[in-house]
N, CA, C and O atoms as a MOPAC input file, in Angstrom:
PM7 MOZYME 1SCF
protein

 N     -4.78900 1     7.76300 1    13.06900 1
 C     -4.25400 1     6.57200 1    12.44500 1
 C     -2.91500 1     6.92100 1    11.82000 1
 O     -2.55300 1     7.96600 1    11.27800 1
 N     -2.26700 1     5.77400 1    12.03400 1
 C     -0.47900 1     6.17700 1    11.39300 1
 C     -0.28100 1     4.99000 1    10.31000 1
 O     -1.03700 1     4.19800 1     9.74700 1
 N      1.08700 1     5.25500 1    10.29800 1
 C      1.24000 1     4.08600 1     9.30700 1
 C      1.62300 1     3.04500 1     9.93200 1
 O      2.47700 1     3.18900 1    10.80700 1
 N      1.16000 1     1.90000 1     9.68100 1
 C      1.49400 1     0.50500 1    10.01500 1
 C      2.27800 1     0.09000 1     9.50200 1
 O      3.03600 1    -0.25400 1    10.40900 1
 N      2.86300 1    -0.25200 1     8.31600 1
 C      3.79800 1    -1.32900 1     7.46100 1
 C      4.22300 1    -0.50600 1     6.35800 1
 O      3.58600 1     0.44000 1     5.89500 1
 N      5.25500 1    -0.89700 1     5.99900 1
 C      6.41800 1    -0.27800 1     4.91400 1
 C      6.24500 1    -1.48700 1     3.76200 1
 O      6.07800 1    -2.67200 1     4.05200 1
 N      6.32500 1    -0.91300 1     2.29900 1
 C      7.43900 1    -1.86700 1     1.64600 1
 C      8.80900 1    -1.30400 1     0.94100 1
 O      8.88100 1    -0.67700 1    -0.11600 1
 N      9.88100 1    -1.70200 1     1.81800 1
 C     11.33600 1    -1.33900 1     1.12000 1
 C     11.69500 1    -2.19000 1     0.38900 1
 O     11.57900 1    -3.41200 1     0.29800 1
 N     12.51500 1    -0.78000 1    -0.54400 1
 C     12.95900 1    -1.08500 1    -1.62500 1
 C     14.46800 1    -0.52500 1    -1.65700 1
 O     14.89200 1     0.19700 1    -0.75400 1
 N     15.19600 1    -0.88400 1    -2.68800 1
 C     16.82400 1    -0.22200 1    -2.87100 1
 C     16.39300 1     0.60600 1    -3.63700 1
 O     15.21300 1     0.80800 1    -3.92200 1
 N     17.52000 1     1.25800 1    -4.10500 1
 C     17.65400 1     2.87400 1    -4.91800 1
 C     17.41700 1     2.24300 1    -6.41900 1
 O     17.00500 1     2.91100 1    -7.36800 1
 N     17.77800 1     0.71500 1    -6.48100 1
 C     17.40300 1     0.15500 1    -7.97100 1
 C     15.98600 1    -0.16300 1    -8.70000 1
 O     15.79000 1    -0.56500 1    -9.84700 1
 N     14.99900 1     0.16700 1    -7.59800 1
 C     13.80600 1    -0.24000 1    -8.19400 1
 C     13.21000 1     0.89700 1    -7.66600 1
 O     13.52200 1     1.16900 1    -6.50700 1
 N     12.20400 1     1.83300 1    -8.39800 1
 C     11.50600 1     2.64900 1    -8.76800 1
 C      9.76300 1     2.25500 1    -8.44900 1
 O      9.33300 1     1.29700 1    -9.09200 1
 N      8.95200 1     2.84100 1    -7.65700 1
 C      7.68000 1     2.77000 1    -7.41500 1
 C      7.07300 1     3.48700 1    -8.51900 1
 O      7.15500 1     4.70800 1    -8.65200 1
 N      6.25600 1     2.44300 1    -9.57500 1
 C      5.65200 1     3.21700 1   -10.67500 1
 C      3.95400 1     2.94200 1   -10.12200 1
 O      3.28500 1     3.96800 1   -10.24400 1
 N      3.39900 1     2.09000 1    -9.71200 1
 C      2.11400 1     2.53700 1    -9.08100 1
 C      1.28100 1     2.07300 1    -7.66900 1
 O      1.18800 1     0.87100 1    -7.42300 1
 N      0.88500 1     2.74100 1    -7.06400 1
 C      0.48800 1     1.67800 1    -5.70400 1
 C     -0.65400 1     1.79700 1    -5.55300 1
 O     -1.16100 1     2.90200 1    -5.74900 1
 N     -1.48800 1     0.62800 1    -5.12900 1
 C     -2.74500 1     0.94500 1    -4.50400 1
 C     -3.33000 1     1.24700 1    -3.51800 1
 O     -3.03900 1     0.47200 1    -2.60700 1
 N     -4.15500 1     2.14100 1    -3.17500 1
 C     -4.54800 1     3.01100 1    -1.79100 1
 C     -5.22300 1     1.67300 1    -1.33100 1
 O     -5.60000 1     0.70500 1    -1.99300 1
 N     -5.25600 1     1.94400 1     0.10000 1
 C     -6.02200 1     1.28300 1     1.22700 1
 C     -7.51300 1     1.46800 1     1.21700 1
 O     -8.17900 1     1.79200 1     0.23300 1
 N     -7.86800 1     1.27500 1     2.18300 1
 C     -9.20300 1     1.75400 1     2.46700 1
 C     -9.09000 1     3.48900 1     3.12900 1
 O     -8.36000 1     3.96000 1     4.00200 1
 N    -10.11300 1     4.08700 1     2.30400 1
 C    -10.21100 1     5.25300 1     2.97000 1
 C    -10.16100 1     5.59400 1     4.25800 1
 O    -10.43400 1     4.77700 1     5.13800 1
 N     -9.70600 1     7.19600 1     4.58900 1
 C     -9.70800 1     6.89500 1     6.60900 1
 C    -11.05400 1     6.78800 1     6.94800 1
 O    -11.42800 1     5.72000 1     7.43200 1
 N    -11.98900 1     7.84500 1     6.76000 1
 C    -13.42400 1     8.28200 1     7.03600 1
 C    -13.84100 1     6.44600 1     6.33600 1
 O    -14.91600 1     6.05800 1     6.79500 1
 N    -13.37200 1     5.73100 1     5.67700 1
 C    -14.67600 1     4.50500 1     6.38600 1
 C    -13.36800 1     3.65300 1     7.60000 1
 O    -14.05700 1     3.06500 1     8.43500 1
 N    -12.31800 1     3.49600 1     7.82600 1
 C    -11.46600 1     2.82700 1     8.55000 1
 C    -12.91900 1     3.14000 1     9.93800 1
 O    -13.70800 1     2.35800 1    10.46900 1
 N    -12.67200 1     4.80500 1    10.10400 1
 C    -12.97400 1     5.10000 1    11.31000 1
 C    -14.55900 1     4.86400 1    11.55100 1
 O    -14.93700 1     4.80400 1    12.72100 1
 N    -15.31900 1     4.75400 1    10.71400 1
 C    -16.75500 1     4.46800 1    10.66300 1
 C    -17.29700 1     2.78500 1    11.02400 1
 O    -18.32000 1     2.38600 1    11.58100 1
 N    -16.23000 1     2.11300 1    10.49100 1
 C    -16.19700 1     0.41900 1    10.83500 1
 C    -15.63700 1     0.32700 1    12.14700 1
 O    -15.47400 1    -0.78500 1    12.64800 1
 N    -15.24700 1     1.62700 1    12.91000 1
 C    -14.24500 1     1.60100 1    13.98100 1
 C    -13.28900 1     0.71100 1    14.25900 1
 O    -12.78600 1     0.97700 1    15.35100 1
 N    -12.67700 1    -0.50600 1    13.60400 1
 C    -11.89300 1    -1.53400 1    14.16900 1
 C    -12.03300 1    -2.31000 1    12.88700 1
 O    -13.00000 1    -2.12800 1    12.14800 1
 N    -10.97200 1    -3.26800 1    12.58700 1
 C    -10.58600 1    -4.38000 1    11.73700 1
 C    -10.72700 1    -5.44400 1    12.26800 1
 O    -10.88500 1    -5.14300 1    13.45100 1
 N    -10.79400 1    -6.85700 1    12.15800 1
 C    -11.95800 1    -7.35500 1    11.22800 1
 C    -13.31800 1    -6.21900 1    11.79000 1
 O    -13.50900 1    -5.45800 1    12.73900 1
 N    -13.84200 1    -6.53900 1    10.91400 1
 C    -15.51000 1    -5.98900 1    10.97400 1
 C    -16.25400 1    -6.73800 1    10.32900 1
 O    -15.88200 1    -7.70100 1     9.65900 1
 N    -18.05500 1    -6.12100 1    10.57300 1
 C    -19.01700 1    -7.39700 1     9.51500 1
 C    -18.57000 1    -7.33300 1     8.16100 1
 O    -18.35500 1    -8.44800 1     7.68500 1
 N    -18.27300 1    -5.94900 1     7.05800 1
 C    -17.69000 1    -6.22700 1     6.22400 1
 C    -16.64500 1    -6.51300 1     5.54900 1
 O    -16.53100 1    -6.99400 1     4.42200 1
 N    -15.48200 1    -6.01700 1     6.70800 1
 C    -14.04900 1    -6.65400 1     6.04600 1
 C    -13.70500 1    -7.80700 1     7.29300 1
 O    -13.48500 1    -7.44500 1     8.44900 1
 N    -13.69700 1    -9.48800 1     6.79000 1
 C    -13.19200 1   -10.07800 1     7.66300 1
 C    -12.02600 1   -10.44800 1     8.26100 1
 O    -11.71400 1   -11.33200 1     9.05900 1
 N    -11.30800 1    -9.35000 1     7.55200 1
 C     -9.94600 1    -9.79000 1     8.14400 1
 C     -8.80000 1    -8.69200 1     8.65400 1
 O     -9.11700 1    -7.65700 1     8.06800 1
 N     -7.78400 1    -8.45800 1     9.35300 1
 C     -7.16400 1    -7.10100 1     9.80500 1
 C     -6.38300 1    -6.95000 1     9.07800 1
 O     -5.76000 1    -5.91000 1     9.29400 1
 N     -6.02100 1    -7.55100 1     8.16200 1
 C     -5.00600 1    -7.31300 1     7.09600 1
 C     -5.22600 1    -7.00300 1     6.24400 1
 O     -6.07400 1    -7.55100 1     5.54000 1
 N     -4.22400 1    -5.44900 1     5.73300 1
 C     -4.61700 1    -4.79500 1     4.69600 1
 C     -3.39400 1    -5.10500 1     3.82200 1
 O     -2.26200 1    -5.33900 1     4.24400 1
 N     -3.82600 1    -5.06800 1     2.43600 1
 C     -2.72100 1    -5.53300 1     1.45500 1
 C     -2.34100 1    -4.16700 1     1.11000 1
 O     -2.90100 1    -3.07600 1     1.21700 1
 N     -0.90100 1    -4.67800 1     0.53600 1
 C     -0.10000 1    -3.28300 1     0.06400 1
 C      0.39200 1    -4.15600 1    -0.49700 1
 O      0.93700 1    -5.24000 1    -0.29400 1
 N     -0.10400 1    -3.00600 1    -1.84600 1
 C      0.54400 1    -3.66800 1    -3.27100 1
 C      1.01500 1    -2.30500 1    -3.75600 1
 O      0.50200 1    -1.23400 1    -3.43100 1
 N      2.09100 1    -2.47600 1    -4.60200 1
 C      3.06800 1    -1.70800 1    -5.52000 1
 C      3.75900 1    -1.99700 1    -6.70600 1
 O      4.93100 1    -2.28600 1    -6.46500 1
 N      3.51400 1    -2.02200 1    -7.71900 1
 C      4.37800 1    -2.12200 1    -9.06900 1
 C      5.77500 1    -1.38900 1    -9.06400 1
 O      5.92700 1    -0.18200 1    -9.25000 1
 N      6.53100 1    -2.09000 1    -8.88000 1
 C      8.39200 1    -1.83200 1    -8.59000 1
 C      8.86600 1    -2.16300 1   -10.21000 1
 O      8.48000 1    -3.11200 1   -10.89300 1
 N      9.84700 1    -1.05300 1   -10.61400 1
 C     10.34900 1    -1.26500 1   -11.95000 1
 C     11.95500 1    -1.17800 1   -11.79100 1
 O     12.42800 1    -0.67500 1   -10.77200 1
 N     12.50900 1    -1.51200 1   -12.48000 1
 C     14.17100 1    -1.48200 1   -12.53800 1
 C     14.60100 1    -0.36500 1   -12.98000 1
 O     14.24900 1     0.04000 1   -14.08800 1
 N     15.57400 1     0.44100 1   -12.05800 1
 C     15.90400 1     1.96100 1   -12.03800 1
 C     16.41700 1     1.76700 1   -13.45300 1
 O     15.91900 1     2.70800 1   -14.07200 1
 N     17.14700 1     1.04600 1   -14.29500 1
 C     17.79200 1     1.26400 1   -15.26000 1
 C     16.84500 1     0.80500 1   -16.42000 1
 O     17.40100 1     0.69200 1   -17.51200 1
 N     15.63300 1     0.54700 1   -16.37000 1
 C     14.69400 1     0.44400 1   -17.12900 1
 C     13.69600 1     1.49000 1   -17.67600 1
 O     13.03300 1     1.63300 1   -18.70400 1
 N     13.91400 1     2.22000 1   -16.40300 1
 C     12.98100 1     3.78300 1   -16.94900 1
 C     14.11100 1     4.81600 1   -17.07600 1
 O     13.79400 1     5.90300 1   -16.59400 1
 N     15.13000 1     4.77100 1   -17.50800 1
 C     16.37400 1     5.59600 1   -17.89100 1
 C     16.02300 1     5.93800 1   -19.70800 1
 O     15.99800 1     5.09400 1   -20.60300 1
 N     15.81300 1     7.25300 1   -19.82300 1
 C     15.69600 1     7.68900 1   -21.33000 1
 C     17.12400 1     7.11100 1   -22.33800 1
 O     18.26200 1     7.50000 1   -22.07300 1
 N     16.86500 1     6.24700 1   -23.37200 1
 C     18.20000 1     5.56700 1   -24.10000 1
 C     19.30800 1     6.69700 1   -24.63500 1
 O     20.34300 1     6.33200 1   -25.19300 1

């Protein structure tokens, strides 16, 4: 498995936290997206983006 989808950003905003996916070892155990328990193939990617000049020490 590779990576599917990006989220870009400029040099002005800073990745302060992201949330993991689904683990590989169950991806590969459900073998395929949708499945009986996830109904849908889309995985969210979420990230908390901060303003480079916001986490700058004053």
């Amino acid at each position: 498995m590779g990576t599917v989808d990006y989220i870009w950003h400029t040099g002005e905003l800073i990745p302060v936290k992201v949330l993991d996916t689904l683990p590989v070892d169950v991806l590969r155990r459900n073998a395929s997206l949708p499945s009986e328990r996830w109904g849908s193939d889309h995985l969210a990617l979420v990230c908390e983006l901060a303003f480079a000049d916001d986490c700058k020490e004053p």
